[in-house]
N, C-alpha and C positions, 0 to 999 in steps of 0.2 A: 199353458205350456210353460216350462221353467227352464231356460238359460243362466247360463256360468258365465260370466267374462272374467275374462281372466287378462287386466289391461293394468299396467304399471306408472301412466299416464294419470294421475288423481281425478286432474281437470276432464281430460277426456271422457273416463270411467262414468263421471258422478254424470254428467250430460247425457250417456251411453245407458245409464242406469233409467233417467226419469224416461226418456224415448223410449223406451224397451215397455216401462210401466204404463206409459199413456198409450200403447198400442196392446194393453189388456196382457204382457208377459208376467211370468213372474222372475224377478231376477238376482243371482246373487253376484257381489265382486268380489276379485281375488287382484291382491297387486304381485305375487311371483308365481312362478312357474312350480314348485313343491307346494304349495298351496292350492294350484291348480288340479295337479295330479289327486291331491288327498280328494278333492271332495267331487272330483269325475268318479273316481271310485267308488265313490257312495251309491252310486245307481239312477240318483233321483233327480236328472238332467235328461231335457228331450233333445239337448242341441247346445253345444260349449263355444266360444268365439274366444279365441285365441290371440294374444297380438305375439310376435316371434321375437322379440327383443326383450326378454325378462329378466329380470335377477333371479338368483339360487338357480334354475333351471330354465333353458330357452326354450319357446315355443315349440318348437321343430322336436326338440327331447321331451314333450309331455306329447307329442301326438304319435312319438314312435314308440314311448311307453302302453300308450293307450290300446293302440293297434295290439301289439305285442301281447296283449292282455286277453284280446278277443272281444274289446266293445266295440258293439259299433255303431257308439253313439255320434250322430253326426258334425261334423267338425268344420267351423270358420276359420282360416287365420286370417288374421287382419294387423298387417304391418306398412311400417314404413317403407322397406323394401319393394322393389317394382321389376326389378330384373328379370327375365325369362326365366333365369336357371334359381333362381329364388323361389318362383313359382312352381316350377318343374316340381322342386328338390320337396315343396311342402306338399304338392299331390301326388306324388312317387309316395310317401311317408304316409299316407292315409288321408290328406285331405278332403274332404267335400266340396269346399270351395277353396277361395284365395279372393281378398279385398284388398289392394294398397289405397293406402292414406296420400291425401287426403279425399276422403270421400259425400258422396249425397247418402243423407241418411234412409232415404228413401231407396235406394240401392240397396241397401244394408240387410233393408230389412225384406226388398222382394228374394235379395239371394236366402236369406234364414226361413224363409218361407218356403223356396223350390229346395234346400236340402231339407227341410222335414215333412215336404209332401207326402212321400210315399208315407210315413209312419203315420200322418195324419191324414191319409185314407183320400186322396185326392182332392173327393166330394168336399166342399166349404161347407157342408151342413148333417148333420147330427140327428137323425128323428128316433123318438123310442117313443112307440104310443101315438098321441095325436099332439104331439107337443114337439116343436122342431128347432132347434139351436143352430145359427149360420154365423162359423166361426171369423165369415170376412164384414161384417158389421155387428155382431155380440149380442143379436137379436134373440130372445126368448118369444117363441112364438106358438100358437093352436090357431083355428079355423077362426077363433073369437076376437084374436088382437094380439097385440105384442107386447114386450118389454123389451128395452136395451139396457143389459146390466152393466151393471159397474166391475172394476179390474177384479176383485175377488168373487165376487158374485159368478162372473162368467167361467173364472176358473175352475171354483166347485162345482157348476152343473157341467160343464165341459168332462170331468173327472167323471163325477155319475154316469153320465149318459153316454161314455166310451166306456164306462164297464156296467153295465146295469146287470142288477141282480145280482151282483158281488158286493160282500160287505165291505165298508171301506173304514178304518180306526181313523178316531180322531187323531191321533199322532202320526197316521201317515198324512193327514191334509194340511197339519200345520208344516211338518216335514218338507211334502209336495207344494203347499201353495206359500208360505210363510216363512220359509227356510231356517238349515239347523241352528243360525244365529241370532232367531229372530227373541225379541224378549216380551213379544206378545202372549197375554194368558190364552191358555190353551179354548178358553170359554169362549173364542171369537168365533170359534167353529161353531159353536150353538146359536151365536147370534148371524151369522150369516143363510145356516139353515132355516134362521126361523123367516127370513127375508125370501128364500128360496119359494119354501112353503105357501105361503101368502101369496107370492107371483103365481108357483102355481094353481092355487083354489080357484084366483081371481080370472085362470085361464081356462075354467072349466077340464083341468087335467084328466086325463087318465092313468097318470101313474104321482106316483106318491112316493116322498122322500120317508123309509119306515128305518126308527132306531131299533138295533140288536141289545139289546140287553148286554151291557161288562164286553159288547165285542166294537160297534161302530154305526154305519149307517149304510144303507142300501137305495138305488130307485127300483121301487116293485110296482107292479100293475095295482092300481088303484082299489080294484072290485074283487081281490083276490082273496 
């Protein structure tokens, strides 16, 4: 899953950033609010955190933009402000939630969790085949044993196995798992599939990570 924060804060952000990754997110920062907007727009965010106190544009105006837009990708704000009518004014506007500072990070992240339940499908767990992924401990699992992946690891097969049997381009994964800043060679995507693969075999799979030739990668049933 890839969150946006979108926090003005340096010190906060860069804190906000490693906790987001050691809970297996993928995450990009932004420090103002037209910054913010550019890259909601792009599409490839499951869930934005917001703080309402920005330069170039305030909080409150990238989620009235957003709305206005018709996304409705789900939305934190997370400000200093605590007021009633603060809170009101930001879920009147489209919010999802509402966090004041200062907070338990553990809060933070059960609220990013209940606004993207529904998109992620209630169920904590993933099966295609005989191979089952439980996105509340990042467990790779069959009847035979398990793995717990690491933060990119889990993203990629998390990706496959909410779309299986769609192909997926290497440049939407770096896109989705890697972000459009990232200065990673594109060739990381090969090395993380090759890591996938190998979990799989060793799991007695029945579905199989198969490359499309000039298009991307797929999970297809193994014996097909």
């Amino acid at each position: 899953m890839r969150i946006l924060l979108a926090e003005d804060e340096r010190a906060l952000s860069k804190a906000l950033v490693k906790i987001f990754e050691k809970n297996n997110y993928s995450v990009d920062a932004v420090y103002n609010g037209e910054d913010a907007l550019i890259y909601i727009e792009s599409g490839s965010y499951d869930v934005a955190v917001l703080d309402i106190m920005m330069p170039k544009l305030d909080g409150i105006s990238v989620l009235k933009e957003v709305r206005a837009s018709g996304n409705p990708i789900p939305i934190l704000m997370l400000t200093a402000k605590s007021e009633i009518e603060d809170k009101v004014l930001g879920l009147d506007s489209g919010a999802n939630d509402y966090l004041a500072k200062p907070f338990d990070t553990r809060e933070l992240l059960a609220r990013i969790r209940c606004i993207t339940r529904a998109k992620s499908e209630t169920d904590t767990k993933l099966t295609v085949g005989n191979i089952t992924l439980d996105r509340a401990t990042f467990e790779l699992s069959s009847p035979l044993g398990s793995f717990k992946l690491t933060n990119k690891e889990y993203q990629m097969m998390e990706f496959f196995m909410a779309n299986p049997h769609q192909i997926i381009s290497i440049e939407r994964f770096m896109e989705k798992i890697w972000g459009f800043d990232t200065e990673t060679e594109i060739n990381v995507v090969w090395v993380y599939i090759s890591y996938l693969r190998k979990k799989l075999t060793s799991l007695n799979a029945d579905i199989q990570i198969k490359a499309s030739r000039n298009a991307g990668y797929s999970l297809e049933n193994a014996y097909d």
